[in-house]
C-alpha positions in Angstrom: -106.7 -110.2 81.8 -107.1 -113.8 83.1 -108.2 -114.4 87.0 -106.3 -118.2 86.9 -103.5 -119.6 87.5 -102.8 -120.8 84.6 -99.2 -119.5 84.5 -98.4 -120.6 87.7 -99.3 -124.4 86.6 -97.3 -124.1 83.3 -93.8 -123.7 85.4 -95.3 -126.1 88.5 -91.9 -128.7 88.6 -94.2 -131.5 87.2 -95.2 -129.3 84.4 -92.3 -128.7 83.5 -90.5 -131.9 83.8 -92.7 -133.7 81.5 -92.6 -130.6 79.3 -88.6 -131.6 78.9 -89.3 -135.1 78.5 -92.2 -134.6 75.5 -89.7 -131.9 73.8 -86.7 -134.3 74.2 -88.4 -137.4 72.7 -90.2 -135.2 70.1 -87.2 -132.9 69.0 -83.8 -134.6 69.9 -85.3 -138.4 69.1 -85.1 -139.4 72.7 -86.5 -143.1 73.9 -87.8 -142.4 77.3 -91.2 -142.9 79.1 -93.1 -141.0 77.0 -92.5 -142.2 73.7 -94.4 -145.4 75.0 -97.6 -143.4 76.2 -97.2 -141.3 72.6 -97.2 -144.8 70.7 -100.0 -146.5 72.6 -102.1 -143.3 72.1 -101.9 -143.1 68.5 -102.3 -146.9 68.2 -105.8 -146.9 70.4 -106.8 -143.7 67.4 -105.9 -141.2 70.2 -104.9 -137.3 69.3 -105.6 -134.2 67.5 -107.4 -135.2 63.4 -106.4 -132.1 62.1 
């Protein structure tokens, strides 16, 4: 159906480990790394408008 890869990059170990970190700040409440970029990229107007 699709000539990419986009599969292969969705389970690359990178992928995935920042997967885990956005889902663990987002759904268990987690303070880590990313909950600092997610709060400076809303504060510079960053994000989807829906």
């Amino acid at each position: 159906m699709h000539n990419t890869h986009e599969w292969h990059d969705f389970y690359n170990r990178h992928n995935v480990e920042d997967l885990r970190r956005f889902l663990d700040h987002v759904l268990k409440g987690e303070n880590n790394a990313l909950g600092g970029m997610l709060a400076a990229s809303a504060a510079e107007g960053g994000g989807s408008k829906a």
